[in-house]
C-alpha positions as CSV (number, residue, x, y, z in Angstrom):
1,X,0.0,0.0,0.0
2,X,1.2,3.1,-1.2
3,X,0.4,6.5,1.0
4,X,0.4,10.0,-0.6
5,X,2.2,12.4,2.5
6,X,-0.7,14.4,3.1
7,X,-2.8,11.3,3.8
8,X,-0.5,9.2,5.9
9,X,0.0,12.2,8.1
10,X,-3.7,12.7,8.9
11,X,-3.9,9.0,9.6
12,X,-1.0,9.1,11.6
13,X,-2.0,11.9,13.7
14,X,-5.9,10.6,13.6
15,X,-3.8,7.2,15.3
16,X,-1.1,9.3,17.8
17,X,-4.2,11.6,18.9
18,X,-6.2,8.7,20.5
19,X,-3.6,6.6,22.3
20,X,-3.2,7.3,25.6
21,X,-6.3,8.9,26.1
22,X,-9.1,7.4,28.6
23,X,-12.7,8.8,27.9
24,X,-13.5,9.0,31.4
25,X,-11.2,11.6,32.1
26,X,-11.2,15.1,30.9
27,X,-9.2,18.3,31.3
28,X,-6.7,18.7,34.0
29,X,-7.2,18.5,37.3
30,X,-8.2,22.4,39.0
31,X,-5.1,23.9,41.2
32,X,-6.2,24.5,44.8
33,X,-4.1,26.7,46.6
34,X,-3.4,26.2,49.8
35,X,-4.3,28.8,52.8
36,X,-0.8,28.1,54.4
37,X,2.0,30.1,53.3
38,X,4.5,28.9,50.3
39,X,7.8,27.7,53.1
40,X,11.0,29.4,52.5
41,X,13.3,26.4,51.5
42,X,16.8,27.6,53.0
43,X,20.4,27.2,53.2
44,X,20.1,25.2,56.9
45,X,16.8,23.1,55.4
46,X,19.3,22.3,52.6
47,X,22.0,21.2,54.0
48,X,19.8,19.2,56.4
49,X,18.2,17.6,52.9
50,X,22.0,16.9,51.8
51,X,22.9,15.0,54.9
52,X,20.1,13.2,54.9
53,X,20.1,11.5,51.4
54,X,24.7,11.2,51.8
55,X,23.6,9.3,55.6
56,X,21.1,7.3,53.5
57,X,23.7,6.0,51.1
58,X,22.8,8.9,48.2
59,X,19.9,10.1,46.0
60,X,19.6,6.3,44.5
61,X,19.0,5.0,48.0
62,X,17.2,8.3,50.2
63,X,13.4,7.9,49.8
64,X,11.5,10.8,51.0
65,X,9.6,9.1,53.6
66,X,13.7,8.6,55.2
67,X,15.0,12.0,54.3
68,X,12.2,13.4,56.3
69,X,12.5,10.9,59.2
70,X,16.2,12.3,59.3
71,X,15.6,16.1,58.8
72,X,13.2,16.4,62.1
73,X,12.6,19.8,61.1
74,X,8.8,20.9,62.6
75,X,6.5,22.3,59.5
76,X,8.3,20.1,56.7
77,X,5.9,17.6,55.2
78,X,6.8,15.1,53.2
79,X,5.6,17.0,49.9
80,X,7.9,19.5,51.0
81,X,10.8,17.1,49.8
């Protein structure tokens, strides 16, 4: 089978356009802002961050879950890292 350019690419795109998509969903999810303020992420949080994940063997070992556990710092949440 033999396709002209201009006919392949509307099948092709036609094809691409629907993978991946699940009816169910539509759009993109609304962005609720929290009422707590945005946290200041500073030079001591970071260097708390950094020796957590080295005393967790690195950034291919630290999970967040850990390098929180390890930072103790009051008003970080796990989203935070």
């Amino acid at each position: 089978m033999v396709y002209s350019s201009s006919s392949y690419t509307s099948e092709a795109q036609t094809e691409w356009g629907m993978m991946g998509r699940d009816p169910k969903r539509r759009g993109v999810r609304p962005y609720n802002r929290s009422d707590a303020p945005r946290m200041r992420w500073t030079e001591e949080l970071h260097a708390r961050f950094v020796d957590a994940v080295r005393s967790l063997g690195g950034h291919h070992k630290a999970t967040p879950k850990r390098i929180l556990q390890l930072m103790s710092v009051k008003g970080v949440s796990i989203s935070h890292i």
